[in-house]
N, C-alpha and C positions, 0 to 999 in steps of 0.2 A: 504494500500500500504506500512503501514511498519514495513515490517519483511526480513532484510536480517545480513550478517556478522556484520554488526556495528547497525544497528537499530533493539531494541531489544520489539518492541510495542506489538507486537502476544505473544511473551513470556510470557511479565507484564501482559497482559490482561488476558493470560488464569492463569497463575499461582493466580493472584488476585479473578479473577473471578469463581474459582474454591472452594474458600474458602466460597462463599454465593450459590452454590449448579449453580454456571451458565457456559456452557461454550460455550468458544471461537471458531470461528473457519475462516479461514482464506476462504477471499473473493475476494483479490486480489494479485496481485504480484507487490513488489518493482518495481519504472520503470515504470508501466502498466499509461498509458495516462487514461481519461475519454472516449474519442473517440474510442480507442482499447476496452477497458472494456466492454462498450454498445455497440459495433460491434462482440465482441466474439472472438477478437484476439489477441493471446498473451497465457501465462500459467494460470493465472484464472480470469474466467472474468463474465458476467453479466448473461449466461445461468448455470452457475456451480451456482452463488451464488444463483439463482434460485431454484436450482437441492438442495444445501444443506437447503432453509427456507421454502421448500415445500409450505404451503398457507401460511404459517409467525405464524403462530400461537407459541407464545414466541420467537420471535426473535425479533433480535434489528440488525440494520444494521448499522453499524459506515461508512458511507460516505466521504470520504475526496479525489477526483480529483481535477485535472486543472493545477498542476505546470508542468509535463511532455507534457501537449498540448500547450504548449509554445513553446517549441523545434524549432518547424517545421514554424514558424511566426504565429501561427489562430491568430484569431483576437479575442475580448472581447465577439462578438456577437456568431463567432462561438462554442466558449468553452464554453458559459451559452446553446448555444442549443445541444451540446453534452450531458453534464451535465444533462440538463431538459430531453431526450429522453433515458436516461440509466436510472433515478430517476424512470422517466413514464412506462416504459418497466415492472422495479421491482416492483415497486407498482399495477402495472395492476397483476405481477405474482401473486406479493404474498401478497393477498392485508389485512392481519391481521397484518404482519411486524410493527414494530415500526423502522422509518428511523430516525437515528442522523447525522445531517451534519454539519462536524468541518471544516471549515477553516482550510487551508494549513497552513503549519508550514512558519517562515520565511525564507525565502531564501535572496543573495546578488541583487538579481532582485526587487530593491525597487516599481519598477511600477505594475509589478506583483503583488506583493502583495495585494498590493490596489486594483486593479482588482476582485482579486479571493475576496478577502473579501467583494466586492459590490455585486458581482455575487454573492455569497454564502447568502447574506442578502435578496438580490430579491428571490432567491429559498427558503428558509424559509419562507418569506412571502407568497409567490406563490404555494408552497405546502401544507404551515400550518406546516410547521417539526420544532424540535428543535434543535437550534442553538449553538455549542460552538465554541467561537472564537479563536484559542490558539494563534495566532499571538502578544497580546502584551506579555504571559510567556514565547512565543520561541524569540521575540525581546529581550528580556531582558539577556539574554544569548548566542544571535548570533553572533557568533567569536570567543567564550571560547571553546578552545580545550576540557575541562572538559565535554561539554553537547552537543558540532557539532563536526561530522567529517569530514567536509569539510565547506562548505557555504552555501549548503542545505540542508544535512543529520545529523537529528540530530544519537549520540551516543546513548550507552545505556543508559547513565545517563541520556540525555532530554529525549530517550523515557521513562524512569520514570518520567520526569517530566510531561511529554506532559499526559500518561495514569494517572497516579494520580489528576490531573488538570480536565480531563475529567470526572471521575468517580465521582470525588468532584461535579460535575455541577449536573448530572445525579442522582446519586442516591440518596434514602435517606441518611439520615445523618447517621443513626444506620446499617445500610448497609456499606455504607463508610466506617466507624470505624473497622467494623471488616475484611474491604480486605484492606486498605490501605496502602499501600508500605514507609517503611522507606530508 
């Protein structure tokens, strides 16, 4: 979900990722809720990301809903069962896929947070997926004009941070080194 004027994450990933022979390709749309995505509504959503991992065979799915289904009031209960029937949906599709589910960035919605990141902990367990939490590197710069552009988006500079942080979890180390973003 971010890739739009100030969140530069599709960017970093493909240009990074391009460098160890991998690429990027965008899954969803800034904005896009968990509920839209696994409903098929909106600009890209749960039948495209299908349509591009065909049986998943070398794909990696970077996961990251739940702060847009806030919006509207759901509840904690409803956003993990959104979440868990778009996860289910993908993985019934494309069942070679590799899914990584990151944790929301931080927003000024401190209960949120908390939320998504329990919810997010239950679905890794509940999946078996891997887990990256960005929520203490995006706290740690939430409010610095330098790395947010508002109170939940981060800039271009967090999405380097946020993509860098990630790739660090994920790949090897000697992989790493050679896409890692200064």
């Amino acid at each position: 979900t971010r890739d739009n004027g100030y969140n530069q994450m599709l960017a970093y990933y493909t240009a990074m990722l391009s460098k160890i022979g991998v690429t990027a390709i965008k899954n969803a749309a800034s904005g896009q809720s968990g509920q839209n995505w696994k409903n098929n509504s909106g600009a890209v959503t749960l039948a495209q990301a299908i349509a591009e991992s065909g049986d998943g065979t070398n794909v990696v799915l970077e996961y990251s809903y739940g702060i847009n289904d806030y919006k509207n009031g759901a509840t904690e209960a409803q956003v993990e069962q959104w979440l868990t029937e778009g996860l289910t949906a993908y993985m019934a599709a494309c069942p070679y896929a590799r899914v990584l589910l990151v944790v929301p960035v931080y927003t000024l919605e401190l209960g949120r947070n908390v939320v998504l990141q329990d919810i997010y902990k239950r679905l890794a367990k509940n999946f078996a997926l891997p887990l990256v939490d960005v929520l203490s590197i995006t706290a740690a710069v939430h409010g610095n004009a330098s790395y947010y552009f508002d109170g939940t988006h981060p800039n271009k500079y967090g999405s380097a941070r946020i993509v860098n942080y990630i790739l660090d979890k994920i790949l090897p180390a000697e992989l790493y080194q050679l896409c890692k973003m200064d």
